[in-house]
N, C-alpha and C positions, 0 to 999 in steps of 0.2 A: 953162512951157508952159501955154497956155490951151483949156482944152476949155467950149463954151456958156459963153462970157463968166467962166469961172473959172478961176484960176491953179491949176494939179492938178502934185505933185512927179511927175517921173520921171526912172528911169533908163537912161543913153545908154551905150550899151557902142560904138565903134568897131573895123571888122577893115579892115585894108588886105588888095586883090585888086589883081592884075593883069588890067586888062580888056584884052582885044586890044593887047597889050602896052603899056599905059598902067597906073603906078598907079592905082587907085582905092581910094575910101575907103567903105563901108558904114558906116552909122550903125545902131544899134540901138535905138530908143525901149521903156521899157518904163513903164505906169504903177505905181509903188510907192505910190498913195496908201494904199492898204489895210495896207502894210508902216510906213510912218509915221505912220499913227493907232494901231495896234499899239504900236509905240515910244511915242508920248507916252501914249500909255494905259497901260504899264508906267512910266515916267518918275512920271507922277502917282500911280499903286500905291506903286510905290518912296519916294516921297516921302509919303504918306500913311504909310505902314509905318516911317520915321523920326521923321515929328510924333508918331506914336501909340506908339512908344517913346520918346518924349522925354519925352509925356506921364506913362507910365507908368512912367519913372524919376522922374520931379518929384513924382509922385502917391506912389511908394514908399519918396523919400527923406525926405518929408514927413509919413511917417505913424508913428505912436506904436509903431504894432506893427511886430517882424520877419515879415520878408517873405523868404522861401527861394524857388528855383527849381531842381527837383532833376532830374536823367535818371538812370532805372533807380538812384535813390538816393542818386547822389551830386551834390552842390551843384555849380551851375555857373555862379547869378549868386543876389546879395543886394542888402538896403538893406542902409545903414550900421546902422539902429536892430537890428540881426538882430545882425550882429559886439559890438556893444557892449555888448545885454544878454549874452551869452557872456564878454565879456571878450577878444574874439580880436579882431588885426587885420583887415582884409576880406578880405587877400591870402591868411591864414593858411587860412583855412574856403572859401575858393574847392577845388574839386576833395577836400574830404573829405565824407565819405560822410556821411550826414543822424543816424546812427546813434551816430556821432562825440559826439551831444552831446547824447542822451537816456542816462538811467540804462538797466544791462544789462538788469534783469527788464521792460521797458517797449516794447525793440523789435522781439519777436515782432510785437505788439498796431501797433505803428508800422507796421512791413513789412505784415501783413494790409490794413490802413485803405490805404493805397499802392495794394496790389494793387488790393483791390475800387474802386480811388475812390470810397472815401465821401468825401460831404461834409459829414460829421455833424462835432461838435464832441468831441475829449475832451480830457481832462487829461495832462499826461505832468511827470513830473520832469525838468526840462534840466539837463544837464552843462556848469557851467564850464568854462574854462579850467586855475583853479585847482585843480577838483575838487569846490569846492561846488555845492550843487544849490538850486534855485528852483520853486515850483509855476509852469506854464503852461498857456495853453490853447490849444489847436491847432484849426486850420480847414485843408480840405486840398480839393483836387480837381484830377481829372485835367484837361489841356491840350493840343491841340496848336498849335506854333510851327516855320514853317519847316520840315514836313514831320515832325516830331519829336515823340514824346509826351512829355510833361512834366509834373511833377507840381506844384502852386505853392502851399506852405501859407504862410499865416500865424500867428505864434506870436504871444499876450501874456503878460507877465509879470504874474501874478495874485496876488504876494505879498501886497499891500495887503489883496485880495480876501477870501484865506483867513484875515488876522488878523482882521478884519473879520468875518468869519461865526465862527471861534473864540472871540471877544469875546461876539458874538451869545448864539453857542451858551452861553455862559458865563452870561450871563446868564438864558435862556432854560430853562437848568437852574437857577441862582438862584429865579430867578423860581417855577418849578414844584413846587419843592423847598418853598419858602416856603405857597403856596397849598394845597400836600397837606397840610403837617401843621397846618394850621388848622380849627379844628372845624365853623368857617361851613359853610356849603352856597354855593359859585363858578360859576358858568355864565358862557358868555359865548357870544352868535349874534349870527350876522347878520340882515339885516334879513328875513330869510324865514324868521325863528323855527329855521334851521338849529345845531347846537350847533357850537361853535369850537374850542372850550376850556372841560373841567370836572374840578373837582380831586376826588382822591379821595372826602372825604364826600359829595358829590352823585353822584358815577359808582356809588358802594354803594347809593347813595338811590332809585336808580332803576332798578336792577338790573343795571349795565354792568360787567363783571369790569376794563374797560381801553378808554383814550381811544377806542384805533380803535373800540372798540363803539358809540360816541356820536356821533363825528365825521359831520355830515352829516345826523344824522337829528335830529328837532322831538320835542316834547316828547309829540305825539298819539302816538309811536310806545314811548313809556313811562308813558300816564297814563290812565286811564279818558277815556273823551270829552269829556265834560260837567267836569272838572275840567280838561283840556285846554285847553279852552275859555275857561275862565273865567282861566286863566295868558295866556292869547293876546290875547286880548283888554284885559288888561291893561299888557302888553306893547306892543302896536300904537297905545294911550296914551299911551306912552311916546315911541315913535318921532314918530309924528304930530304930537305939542307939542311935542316934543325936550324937555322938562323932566320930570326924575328923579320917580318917586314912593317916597316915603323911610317907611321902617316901617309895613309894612301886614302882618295878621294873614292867615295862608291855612291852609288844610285840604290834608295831603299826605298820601299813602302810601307810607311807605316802604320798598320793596320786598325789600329784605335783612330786613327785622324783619315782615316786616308788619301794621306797626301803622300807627295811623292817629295824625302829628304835629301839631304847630300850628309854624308857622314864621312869624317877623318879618322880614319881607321889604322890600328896594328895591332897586328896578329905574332903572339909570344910564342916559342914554344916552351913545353914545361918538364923537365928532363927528369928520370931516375939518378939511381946509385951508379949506372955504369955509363950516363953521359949521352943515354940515348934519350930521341923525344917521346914521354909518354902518357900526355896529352897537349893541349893548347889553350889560349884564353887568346880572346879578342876584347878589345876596348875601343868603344867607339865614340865620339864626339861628335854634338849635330852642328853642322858648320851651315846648315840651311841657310838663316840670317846672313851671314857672312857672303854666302855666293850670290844673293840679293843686292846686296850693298855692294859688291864686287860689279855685278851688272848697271845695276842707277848710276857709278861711277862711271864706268867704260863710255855709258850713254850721254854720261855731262858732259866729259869731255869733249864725243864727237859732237855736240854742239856746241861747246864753247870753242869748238876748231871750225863749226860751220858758221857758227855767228862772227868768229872773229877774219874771216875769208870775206864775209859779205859786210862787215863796217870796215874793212880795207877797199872796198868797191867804191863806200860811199865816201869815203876820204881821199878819192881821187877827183876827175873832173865830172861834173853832174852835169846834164844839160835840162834847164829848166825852162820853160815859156815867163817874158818878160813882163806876160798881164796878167793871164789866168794863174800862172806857178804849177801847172802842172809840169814834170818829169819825166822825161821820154826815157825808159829801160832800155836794156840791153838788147830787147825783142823789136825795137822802134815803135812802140806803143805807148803814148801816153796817160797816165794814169796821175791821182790826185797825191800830191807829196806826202798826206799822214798815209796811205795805202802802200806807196813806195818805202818807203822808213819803216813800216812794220812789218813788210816781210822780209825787210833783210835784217834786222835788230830783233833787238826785245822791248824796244819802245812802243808805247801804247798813247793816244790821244786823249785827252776830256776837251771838248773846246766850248769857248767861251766870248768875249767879245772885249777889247779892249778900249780903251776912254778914248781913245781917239775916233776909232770905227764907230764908237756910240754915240759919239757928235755927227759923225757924219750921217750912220742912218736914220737914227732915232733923234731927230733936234727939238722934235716936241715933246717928246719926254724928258728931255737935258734940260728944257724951258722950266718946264711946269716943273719939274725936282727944284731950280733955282728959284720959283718965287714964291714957293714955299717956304 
């Protein structure tokens, strides 16, 4: 039928009457365009809601992770990748409960995440088939489909994951283990003089009981200002050139003793993928001892260059008195020869009395010794 030049569907119902005793026939015209734009507008819904499950199977059978689809907890569609990590046919885990294949102590914490639809991630133990279990890790969120709430996680298998961080962590204790009992002094920041990483003798060093003490904070929140400073700066030399600066002398306080050290220090920088610096380590040596002993020497020497100036004095001409023995100095003062002699050496007196001087003082004691 045409209405204003357009063909418009309708529908014709027919009733037969008897007019003044003649059949007649009544035709019914009614316009259903409204009733078949309806229709192909569900037509194209309906088909739209097939491509976009078709999608969503090819997208689910395609993907690495299990992919569940649960009502009120138990599975009512899967991928294949879901069955397989389990070990179960697809047919099998269709209609068992989602509970089915998490370890017992695990599906309290399952069922709650369910209820609340979180969409947070956690970890759970899954249950085999056979009984063995695997670490995984779960993403979950409520859905509706077809009028129906539904819940639709996805699980991956994170075995690789957790050897991987065990290895890590193996290391990472290696590693620590290693750095602590080393006498250096270790640091290691970021580019914002924050600390990252510092092993025991430098965490004592600066007064931090343990990591977390350190983590985060810069070296102004452990050093007088101006010594601060003067680390930082050195530092930012570092990063700037990107070239290490290797054994350099600094003044420290170390705040478990405090005393004031000397440390041998170089400063690394620690570079990325593209060559830039993006962080630094310090390692420091206490050379305290060392500048000690560097000083006690300097000091022996200048007097072994003083002492040896003043026994070239006396190994020239002395002037001594021919009765008493005393020595006239350099000043024209006369003083007693052990007094002369020990301040220019390192000679030292005991005195005592010789057998001859003991006859001559002492004769009555030399007597009575003999006739005894």
């Amino acid at each position: 039928m045409q209405k204003n030049g357009y063909r418009i569907p309708v529908e014709v119902s027919n009733h037969l009457f008897e007019l003044k005793g003649k059949p007649t026939v009544i035709s019914a015209v009614k316009d259903i365009t409204s009733r078949k734009q309806a229709e192909e507008a569900q037509k194209h819904i309906e088909q739209a809601v097939r491509e976009s499950e078709h999608r969503f199977r090819t997208l689910a059978e395609a993907s690495f992770e299990g992919i569940a689809l649960t009502e009120n907890g138990i599975i009512v569609d899967m991928n294949e990748q879901l069955a397989h990590m389990y070990e179960y046919e697809r047919s099998e885990l269709i209609g068992k409960s989602l509970f089915d294949i998490v370890v017992p102590e695990l599906r309290a914490h399952v069922n709650e995440t369910i209820q609340l639809g979180k969409r947070e991630s956690y970890e759970i133990l899954g249950l085999r088939k056979n009984g063995t279990t695997f670490p995984a890790e779960v993403r979950g969120r409520i859905t509706r489909m077809g009028g129906k709430e539904l819940y639709i996680s996805t699980i991956r298998d994170i075995t690789e994951r957790k050897q991987t961080e065990k290895i890590f962590q193996h290391e990472r204790n290696l590693l620590r283990t290693l750095i602590d009992t080393m006498p250096e002094l270790i640091n290691y920041k970021d580019l914002e003089g924050r600390y990252l990483l510092n092993n025991l003798a430098h965490l004592r060093s600066i007064g931090a009981k343990c990591q977390e003490d350190a983590l985060g904070k810069t070296m102004f929140d452990f050093h007088a200002a101006e010594l601060a400073q003067q680390y930082y700066d050195n530092e930012m030399q570092v990063i700037q050139s990107g070239k290490a600066i290797i054994e350099t002398e600094e003044l420290a306080l170390h705040k478990d003793t405090g005393e004031k050290r000397w440390h041998l220090s170089s400063k690394v920088p620690l570079k990325d993928n593209q060559g830039k610096a993006a962080s630094y380590s310090t390692i420091s040596r206490d050379i305290t001892e060392r500048k000690h002993a560097e000083a006690d020497r300097e000091r022996l020497i200048k007097e072994l260059q003083s002492a040896g100036s003043d026994i070239k004095t006396l190994s020239g001409l002395v002037p001594i008195c021919a009765n008493c023995k005393k020595i006239r100095d350099d000043k024209g003062f006369w003083t007693q020869v052990e007094s002369y002699i020990q301040e220019r050496s390192h000679a030292r007196f005991s005195h005592g009395i010789c057998p001859d001087c003991m006859k001559k003082l002492y004769p009555n004691f030399i007597l009575n010794k003999g006739t005894e």
